[in-house]
Structures are given as structure tokens and as C-alpha cells.
N, C-alpha and C positions, 0 to 999 in steps of 0.2 A: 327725885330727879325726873323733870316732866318729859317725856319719850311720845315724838308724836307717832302716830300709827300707820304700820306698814297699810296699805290698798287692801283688801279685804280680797281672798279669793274665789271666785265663784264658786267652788264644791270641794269637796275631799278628789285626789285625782287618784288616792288607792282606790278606793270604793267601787270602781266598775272594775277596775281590776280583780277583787278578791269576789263579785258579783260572777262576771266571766268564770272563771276557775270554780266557785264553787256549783254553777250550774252546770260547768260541763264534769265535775264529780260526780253530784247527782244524776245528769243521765248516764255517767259508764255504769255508777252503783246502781242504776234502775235497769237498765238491760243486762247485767251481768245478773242481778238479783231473780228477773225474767229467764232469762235462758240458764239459770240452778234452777228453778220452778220445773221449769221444763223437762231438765234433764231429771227433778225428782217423780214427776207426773210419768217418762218414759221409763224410771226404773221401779217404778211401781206398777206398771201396769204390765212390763215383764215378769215381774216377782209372781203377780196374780196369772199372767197366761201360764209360765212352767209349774206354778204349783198346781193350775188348773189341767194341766197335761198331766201331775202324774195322779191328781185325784182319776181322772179320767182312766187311766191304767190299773189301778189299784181298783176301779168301781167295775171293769172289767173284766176283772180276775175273778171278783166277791160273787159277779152276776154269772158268771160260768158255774161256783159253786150252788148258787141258786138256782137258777135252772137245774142243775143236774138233783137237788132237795125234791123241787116240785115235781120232776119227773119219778122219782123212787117214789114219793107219797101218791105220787095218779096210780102207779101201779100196783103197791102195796093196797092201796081203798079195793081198787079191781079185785087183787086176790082174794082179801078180803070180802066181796059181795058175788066173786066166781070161785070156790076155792076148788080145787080137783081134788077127785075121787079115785084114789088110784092105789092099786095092792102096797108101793112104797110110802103112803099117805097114811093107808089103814097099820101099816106094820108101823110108824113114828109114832103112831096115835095110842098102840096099844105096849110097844114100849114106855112111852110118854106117863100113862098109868101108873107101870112101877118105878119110875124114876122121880115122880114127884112130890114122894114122901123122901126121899136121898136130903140132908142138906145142901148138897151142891151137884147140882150133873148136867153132863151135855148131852144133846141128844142128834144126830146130823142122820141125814140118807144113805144109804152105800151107795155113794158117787161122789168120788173127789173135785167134783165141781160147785159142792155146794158150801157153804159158811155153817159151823154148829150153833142151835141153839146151846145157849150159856144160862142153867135158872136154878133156883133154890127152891125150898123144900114150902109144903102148906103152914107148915109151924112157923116157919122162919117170917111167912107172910105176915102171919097175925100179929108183926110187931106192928104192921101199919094199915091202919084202916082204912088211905087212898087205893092199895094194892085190891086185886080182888081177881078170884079165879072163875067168872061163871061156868055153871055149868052147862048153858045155854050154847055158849059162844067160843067155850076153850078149844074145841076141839077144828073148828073151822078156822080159827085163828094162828093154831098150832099148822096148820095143812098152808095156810097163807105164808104163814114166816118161813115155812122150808122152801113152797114156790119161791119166796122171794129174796131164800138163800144165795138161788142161780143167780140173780140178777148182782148183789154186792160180789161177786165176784170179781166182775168190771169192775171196782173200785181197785184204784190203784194210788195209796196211801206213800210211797215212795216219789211220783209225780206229781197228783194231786195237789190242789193249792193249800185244801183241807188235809189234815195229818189221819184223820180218824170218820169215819162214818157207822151212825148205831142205828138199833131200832131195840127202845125200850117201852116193853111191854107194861100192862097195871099187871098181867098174870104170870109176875113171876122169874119172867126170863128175859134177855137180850140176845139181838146180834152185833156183830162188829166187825168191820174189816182189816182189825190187832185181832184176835181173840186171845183168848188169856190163856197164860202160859201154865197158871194154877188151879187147883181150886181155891188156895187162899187167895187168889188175885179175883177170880172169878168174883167171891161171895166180894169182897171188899168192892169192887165195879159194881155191882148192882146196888149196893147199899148206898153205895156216892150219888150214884145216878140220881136214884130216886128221891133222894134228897136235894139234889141240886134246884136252882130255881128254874131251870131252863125246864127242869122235865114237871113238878108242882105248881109254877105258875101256868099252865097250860090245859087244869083242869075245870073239867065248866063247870059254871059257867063265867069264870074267869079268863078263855079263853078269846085271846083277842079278835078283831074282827078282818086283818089280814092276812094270821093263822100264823104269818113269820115273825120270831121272836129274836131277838139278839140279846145277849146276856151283856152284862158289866166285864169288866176284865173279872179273870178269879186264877187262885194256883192250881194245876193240873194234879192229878194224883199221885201219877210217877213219876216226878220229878221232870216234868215236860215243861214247867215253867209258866207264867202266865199265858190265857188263852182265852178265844174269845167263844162262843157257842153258839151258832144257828140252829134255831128249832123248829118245828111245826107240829099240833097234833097229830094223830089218827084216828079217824072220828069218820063210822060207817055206820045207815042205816040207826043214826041219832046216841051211838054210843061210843064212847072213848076208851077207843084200845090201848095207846100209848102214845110215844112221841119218838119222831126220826131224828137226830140231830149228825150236827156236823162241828168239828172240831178245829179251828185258825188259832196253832200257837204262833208263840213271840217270834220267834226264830223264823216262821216262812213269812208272816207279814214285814220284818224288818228286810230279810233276803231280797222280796219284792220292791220294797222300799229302795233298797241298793240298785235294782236294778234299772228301776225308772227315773231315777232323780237323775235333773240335768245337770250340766257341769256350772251351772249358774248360779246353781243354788247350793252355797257352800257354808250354810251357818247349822243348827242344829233341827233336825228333820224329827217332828214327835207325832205319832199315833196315838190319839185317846180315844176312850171309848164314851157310849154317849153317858157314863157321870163325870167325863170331862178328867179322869183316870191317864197315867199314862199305860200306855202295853205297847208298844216298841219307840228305839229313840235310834238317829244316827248321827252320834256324836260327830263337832267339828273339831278342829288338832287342836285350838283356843278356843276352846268353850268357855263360854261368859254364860253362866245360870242364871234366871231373872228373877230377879229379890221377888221376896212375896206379895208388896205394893204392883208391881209390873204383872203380874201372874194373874191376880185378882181382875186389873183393869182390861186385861186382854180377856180372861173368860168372860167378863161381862159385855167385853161386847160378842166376843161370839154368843150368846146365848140372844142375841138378839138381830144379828148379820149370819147369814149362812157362807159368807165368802168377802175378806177383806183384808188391809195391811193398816196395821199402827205402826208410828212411831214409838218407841221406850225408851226417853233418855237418846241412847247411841245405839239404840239396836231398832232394827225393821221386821216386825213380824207379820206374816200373811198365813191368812188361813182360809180352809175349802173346807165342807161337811160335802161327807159319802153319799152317796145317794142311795145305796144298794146295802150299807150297814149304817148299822147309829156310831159315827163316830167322826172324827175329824181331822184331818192332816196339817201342820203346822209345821213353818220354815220361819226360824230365829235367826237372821244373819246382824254382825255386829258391823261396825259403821266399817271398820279394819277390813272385813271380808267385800264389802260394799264397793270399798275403793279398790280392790285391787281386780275388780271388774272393769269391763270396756267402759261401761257408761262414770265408773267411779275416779278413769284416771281422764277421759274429759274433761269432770269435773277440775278433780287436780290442777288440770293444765288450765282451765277456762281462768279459773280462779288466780294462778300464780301471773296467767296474762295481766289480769285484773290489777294485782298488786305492782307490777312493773309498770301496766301504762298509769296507777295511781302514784307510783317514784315518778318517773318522769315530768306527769304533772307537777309535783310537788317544785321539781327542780325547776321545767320553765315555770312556775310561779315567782319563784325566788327571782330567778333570771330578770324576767318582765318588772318584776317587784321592785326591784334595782337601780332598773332602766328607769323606771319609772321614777323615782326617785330622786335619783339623778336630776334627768327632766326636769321635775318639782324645783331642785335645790338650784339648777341654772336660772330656771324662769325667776326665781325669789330675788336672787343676785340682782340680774336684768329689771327687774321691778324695782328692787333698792335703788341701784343706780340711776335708773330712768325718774325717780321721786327724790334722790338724796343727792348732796355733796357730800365727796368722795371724804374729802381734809374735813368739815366742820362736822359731820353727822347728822347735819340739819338739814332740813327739807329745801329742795334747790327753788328755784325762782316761781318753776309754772307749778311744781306741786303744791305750794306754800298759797298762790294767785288760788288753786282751786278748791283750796281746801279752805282759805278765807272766805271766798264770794258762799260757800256751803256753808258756811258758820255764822258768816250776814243774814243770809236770807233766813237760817230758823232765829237767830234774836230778833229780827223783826217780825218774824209770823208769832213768839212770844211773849213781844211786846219787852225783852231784854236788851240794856246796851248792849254796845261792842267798842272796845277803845282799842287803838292800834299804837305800836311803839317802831317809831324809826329810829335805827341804830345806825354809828358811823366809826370807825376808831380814830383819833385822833393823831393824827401828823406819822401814818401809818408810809407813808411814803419814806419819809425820814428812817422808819426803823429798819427798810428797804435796806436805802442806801447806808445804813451805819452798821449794821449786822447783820447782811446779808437776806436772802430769800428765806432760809429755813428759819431764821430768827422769827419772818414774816410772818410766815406758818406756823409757828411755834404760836405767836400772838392772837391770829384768828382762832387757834382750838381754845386755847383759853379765854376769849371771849364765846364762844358758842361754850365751855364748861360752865359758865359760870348762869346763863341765859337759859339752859335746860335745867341745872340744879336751884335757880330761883323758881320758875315757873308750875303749874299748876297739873296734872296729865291731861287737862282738857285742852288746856293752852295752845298754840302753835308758834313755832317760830322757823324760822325762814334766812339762809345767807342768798338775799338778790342781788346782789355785786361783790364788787371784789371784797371791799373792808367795807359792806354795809347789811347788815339784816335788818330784818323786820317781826314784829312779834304781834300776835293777836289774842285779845284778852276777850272770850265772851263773859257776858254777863257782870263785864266789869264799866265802871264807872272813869271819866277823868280822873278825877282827885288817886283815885284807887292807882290806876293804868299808872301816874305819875308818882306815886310810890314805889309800885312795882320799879320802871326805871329809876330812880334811886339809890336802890336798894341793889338794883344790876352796875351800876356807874361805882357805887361807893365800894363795893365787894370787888372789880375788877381794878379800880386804882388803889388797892390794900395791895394786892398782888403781886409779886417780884417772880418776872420769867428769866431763868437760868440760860444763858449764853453757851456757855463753858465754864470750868470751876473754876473761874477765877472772876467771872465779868457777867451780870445781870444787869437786866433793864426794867424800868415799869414802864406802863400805857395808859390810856384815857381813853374814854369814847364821851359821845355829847351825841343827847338824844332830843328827838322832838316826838308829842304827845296828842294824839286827839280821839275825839270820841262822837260815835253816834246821837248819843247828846247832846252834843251843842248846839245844831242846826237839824234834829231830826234827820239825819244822812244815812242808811244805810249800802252805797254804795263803795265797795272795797275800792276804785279808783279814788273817789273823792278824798277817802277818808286817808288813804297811803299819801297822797299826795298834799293834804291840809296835815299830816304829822312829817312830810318828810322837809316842807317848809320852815316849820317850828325848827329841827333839826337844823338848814340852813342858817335860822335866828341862832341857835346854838352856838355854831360852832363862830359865825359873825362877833360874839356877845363874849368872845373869852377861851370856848371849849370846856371840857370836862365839864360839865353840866346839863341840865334835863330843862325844855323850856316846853310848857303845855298852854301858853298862851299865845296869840300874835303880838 
């Protein structure tokens, strides 16, 4: 069934529509996407100033204990290179004599302001060949530790940030501001000591070149728990007397910890030490521990950044290194603790705006979509009816004129006929007045059925009057064209149109036939007009018949 073709429409008329919409998606996604950057840039650089405020307190606290190291060791050296000569000096020195064959014993001044020496016996030395008692330098030395007894006094191990403050000698003995409650505690304190790395890494010429040592995390003796140890030689006139040290357990670094952390930083708060060790932690209520993949990537890059925040997954970590110990401060907050900060419920809300003004687009898209639509489906209608007849389905008078003279002109630009068919029905008047109008109507669709299911889909045809069409054949020939009508004439007078059930009628048409071939003619008036003649010869000559000649 040959179907001529609707006009052709300029463009898709969705197409700017769903262009529209999706550019104005992209920009809400692109400044919504921007102002999250933003908010992640402003909570990152929060994360880094509070953990940088409490490294700042913490480096604070460490440097007060330093200080107060380098001042005991200025003065210790002094005693050391000034020792006093004084009847309580000479009386320590020659007690000191018979107490240092004893395995264990103390030896203090009669003044309760001073701290005991705490020391073991010569035998007991010889188990280690870094120890040594000169005999050059003991007795000046022994005369320095008791001056320098007064001075730990001042140490107050109760307030202090440090729990413990020593001076451990190679000859023998220590002080302390604990002193030991035994002699079994005694001998086991010095033996720990001296074996510790804080007090053996420190002998030269291993001694490092800023003299302040900070140990690894280690376990305390008596059950003190992990702890860290600042040391320093004592090294007078080119020889190594011992070493001062200072003692930071778990328990007041975490305290500190407590005390400084902001209210902002609510995830998990970790102290390592510089082998990247933990030695205090301040658990959050949801702790989320990070797999060992996470752990891994974060020390590596602290070993390489002294201060910064990664992403893991759903957690934010930021980290600061000490200045004043080997160690590092580290804040793990999960994405949970993140959000339920200032900047996290912005977020929230930034976002949830986001997905409401993306509903609402959604919905005027629809809306518009619709409209649009609509639009499209009226203008289509409008465009049918302004090209078609309403009753036959075929192309009305001027669509049919323009869509011929379009069809002339490329057979002749390729050098193809064109033959045109005038149709008429035959004594249609008649079926008028004997059967009414709808009868009428009934007659034209079945001849335009019969005229589109003969035809070609290149074809066109056309109702230009009331009972007359016309049909255009490109590429076709006379003889052909006048087939074509024939074959439209014999199929339409087969045909019985149905009245009512009881009373049918048949119909005729008489057609006239010509072609751009006969006279080289390709103009659609000549040619409508030399076939509607024939027609005329037609229907003159009898009716029901096809005439392609004059």
C-alpha cells in the first residue's frame, strides 16, 4: 500500500529540550561537586590547624621537660668540674669506702634535703665491662652527686610531666627522685638501667651529636606500663660519667592527650613513637581500627610528610611529628564522626538540597517533556490536515501540485519520464442522489483504497475535486502509467460497496493518461491538463475506461 509522506520535520523538537535539562544538571552537579571540594578543603585544613594546636601543647609540655634535663646536666657538668670540699663531703667519701664492697647500699648526707645515693658492690660491677670505678675520678664524682642530690629535690614526680628523674652513673650507683623502697628494688634498678638502650647507646663514641636521645616505646619495670625515656650524657673534661635521664609513661602522655584535644576531633587520637610504635591511644565510643593495608599507606607517607591528612576508604587521617620528641600525633576520624560536625552537616544539607533541586528538575523535565510533546502531536495533526484530505487519506490539491512539480523537475534533471493519471468516478452524482451523501463517501474512500494499495511508495496521489484525483507515476512510462490505470479501473469496478444489509452498489471511474514522453513536457500543468483531457475523451467515449491517447 503506497503511503505518500508526511513533510519532513525540521529537527527532533525533544532534543533542546533534554540539551536544556541536561546542561542545567551539569552545572547544579558542577557547583554542588565545587562547593563539597570546598567544604572537603575547609575540613581538612581544620583537622590539620587542631591537631596542629595540640601537637603545639604536647611539644610544650616535652620542651619544659627539656629544659629542665639540660639545666640538671649544666649543673651536674659544674659539680662535676667544681666539686666541694667540705667535712660532709670528706665524711660521704670515706663512708663511701666501706660501703662499696656491700652488694647493695645507700649512702646520703645528714640532711634531709638531700636524695640517696642508690649503688652496688665492685664484684657485682665486674659483670660488665662498660661500668668502671676510676680511681682517679670516684671520689669527685661521688662529692658532685651528693651536691647534686639538693638540687633533685626540686623535682616533683607527682606534678611533673615526667613520672621519674635519674642520674645513672658507669661507677656503680644512681640517683632518683622514686628512690627505691628495697634493696632488692635497688640492685634490680641499676641492673635495668644499665642495660637499657637509653643509658648504652650513649657511650662514646656512639654518643650522638645533640646529646638528646629519645628511646622507642619500652615496658617500665614496675609495672608502669609503657614509657618513653629522654637522655643525655655526662661527659666532663673528655670523660663519661653516666647518663641523666627522664621518664614519660603512658598514663601522663595520654592524660595530656585528654587534656588538649579539641572537641573537633572525635575519632581515634594515637601517640607513636619514632619506630612509628603506638605508646598512648584515645579511643572514640565507634572505633573503626584500620586494616593493615590502611596502616601501611598512612606510615608511608608519614615517613615521608612531617604533617598531613589522607583519605582511607571512609576514614580521615591527619598527622603532625613533634618537634621536641621523635614521635607523632595522629587523629583517625570516620566519615560517621565527620558528619556529625558543623562542616559535615552542611555537607548533609548541601547535598540533600542538591538531590531536591535534581527531583524537581526531573519533574519540570517531565512536565516540559509533555508539553512538548503535545506541541509536536498538534503541529503533526495541523501539518496532516493542511497536506491531506480528511475522508480519502490522500494528499489534498496544493500538497499533491507540490509534491508533483518536486517530482517533475528531478525526472527531468535525470533525464526520467513522468506520467500522470486523471481520475474521475463515474455518474457519482447519481450515487448522490440514489444513496445518499454517506453512500458518497463511502465511494470516494474506496476509490482512494484501491489507488494507494495499487500504487508504488514513490508514487503520489492526490483527491483535487470532489470525485476527481490524480496520480503521479515517476519514472514511469505511457504504456506503463496506462497499465497502472487499468489495473486501478478493473479492481474498483470488481468492487461491491455495502449500503446497508440489504442493498449494495458498484461504481466506475474513466481515466485519462499522459506522459512526459510524448512531447518532451516536463511541466506538471501541461501534463495534468493533456491527461485530464484524455479523461474528458473518456468519459465522452462510453465511461469505465482508461483513454492515453487523443
Amino acid at each position: 500500500m503506497a503511503q505518500s509522506p508526511l513533510p519532513r520535520q525540521s529537527g527532533n523538537p525533544f532534543l533542546p529540550v533534554h540539551l536544556c535539562f541536561f546542561a542545567v544538571f551539569l552545572f547544579s552537579a558542577f557547583l554542588t561537586v565545587h562547593e563539597a571540594l570546598e567544604l572537603k578543603t575547609s575540613y581538612e585544613d581544620r583537622q590539620r590547624a587542631q591537631l596542629s594546636e595540640i601537637q603545639k601543647n604536647l611539644d610544650s609540655q616535652f620542651q619544659e621537660s627539656v629544659d629542665e634535663l639540660v639545666y640538671y646536666e649544666k649543673m651536674l657538668s659544674y659539680a662535676l668540674g667544681h666539686p666541694l670540699d667540705s667535712d660532709n663531703a670528706r665524711e660521704a667519701i670515706t663512708r663511701f669506702r666501706h660501703l662499696r664492697v656491700q652488694p647493695q647500699w645507700q649512702l646520703q648526707l645528714n640532711s634531709p634535703r638531700s636524695m640517696p645515693l642508690n649503688g652496688v658492690s665492685d664484684a657485682w660491677m665486674a659483670r660488665d665491662s662498660l661500668l668502671q670505678r676510676d680511681p682517679v675520678r670516684i671520689d669527685e664524682e661521688i662529692r658532685a652527686a651528693l651536691e647534686f642530690s639538693f638540687i633533685m629535690q626540686f623535682s616533683d614526680p607527682d606534678h611533673d610531666f615526667h613520672s621519674r628523674f635519674w642520674y645513672i652513673s658507669r661507677a656503680g650507683f644512681y640517683i632518683s627522685s622514686r628512690p627505691p623502697q628495697s634493696a632488692q628494688e635497688l640492685e634490680l634498678s641499676y641492673a635495668t638501667m644499665v642495660q637499657r638502650n637509653y643509658f648504652r647507646a650513649l657511650a662514646p663514641p656512639q654518643t650522638p651529636a645533640n646529646r638528646l636521645r629519645w628511646t622507642s616505646g619500652y615496658q617500665g619495670l614496675f609495672n608502669e606500663g609503657l614509657m618513653l625515656t629522654l637522655s643525655t650524657p655526662i661527659i666532663s673534661n673528655g670523660y663519661w660519667y653516666g647518663v641523666l635521664s627522664m621518664d614519660f609513661p603512658q598514663a601522663r602522655i595520654r592524660d595530656l592527650m585528654a587534656k588538649t584535644r579539641h572537641t573537633l576531633l572525635q575519632g581515634n587520637m594515637v601517640f607513636l613513637d619514632r619506630k612509628m610504635d603506638e605508646i598512648a591511644r584515645l579511643h572514640a565510643p565507634d572505633e573503626v581500627p584500620l586494616n593493615p593495608e590502611q596502616r601501611q599507606l598512612l606510615l608511608g607517607r608519614m615517613q615521608h610528610e612531617p604533617s598531613g591528612i589522607l583519605r582511607l576508604g571512609t576514614k580521615f587521617a591527619s598527622w603532625s611529628k613533634l618537634e621536641n620528641v621523635d614521635g607523632y600525633i595522629i587523629n583517625v576520624q570516620t566519615l560517621k564522626q565527620g558528619m556529625q560536625q558543623e562542616l559535615g552537616r552542611v555537607s548533609l544539607f548541601l547535598f540533600g538540597m542538591w538531590i531536591l533541586f535534581v527531583l524537581l528538575l526531573a519533574v519540570a523535565h517531565q512536565v516540559i517533556f509533555r508539553l512538548v510533546r503535545r506541541m509536536d502531536d498538534l503541529s503533526a495533526r495541523l501539518t496532516w490536515r493542511a497536506n491531506y484530505d480528511g475522508l480519502t487519506r490522500l494528499l489534498n490539491r496544493n500538497a499533491f501540485f507540490e509534491q508533483f512539480v518536486a517530482q517533475a523537475a528531478r525526472c527531468q534533471q535525470q533525464g526520467q519520464p513522468i506520467s500522470v493519471i486523471q481520475l474521475d468516478v463515474d455518474h457519482f452524482k447519481k450515487v448522490n442522489d440514489t444513496w445518499g451523501h454517506h453512500a458518497g463517501d463511502q465511494a470516494l474512500i474506496r476509490v482512494a483504497s484501491v489507488i494507494s494499495h495499487t500504487l508504488r511508495k514513490y508514487d503520489s496521489a492526490g483527491r483535487i475535486g470532489g470525485e476527481e484525483f490524480c496520480i503521479v507515476l515517476p519514472e514511469t512510462r505511457l504504456e506503463e502509467a496506462s497499465a497502472v490505470a487499468e489495473r486501478i479501473r478493473a479492481r474498483l469496478a470488481a468492487k461491491t460497496i455495502l449500503v446497508n444489509a440489504s442493498t449494495t452498489f458498484n461504481i466506475t471511474l474513466s481515466a485519462g493518461v499522459s506522459s512526459s514522453e510524448e512531447q518532451d513536457d516536463y511541466h506538471a500543468e501541461s501534463l495534468q491538463a493533456r491527461a485530464d483531457s484524455r479523461l474528458y475523451l473518456a468519459k465522452t467515449s462510453g465511461r469505465n475506461r482508461v483513454c492515453s491517447k487523443d
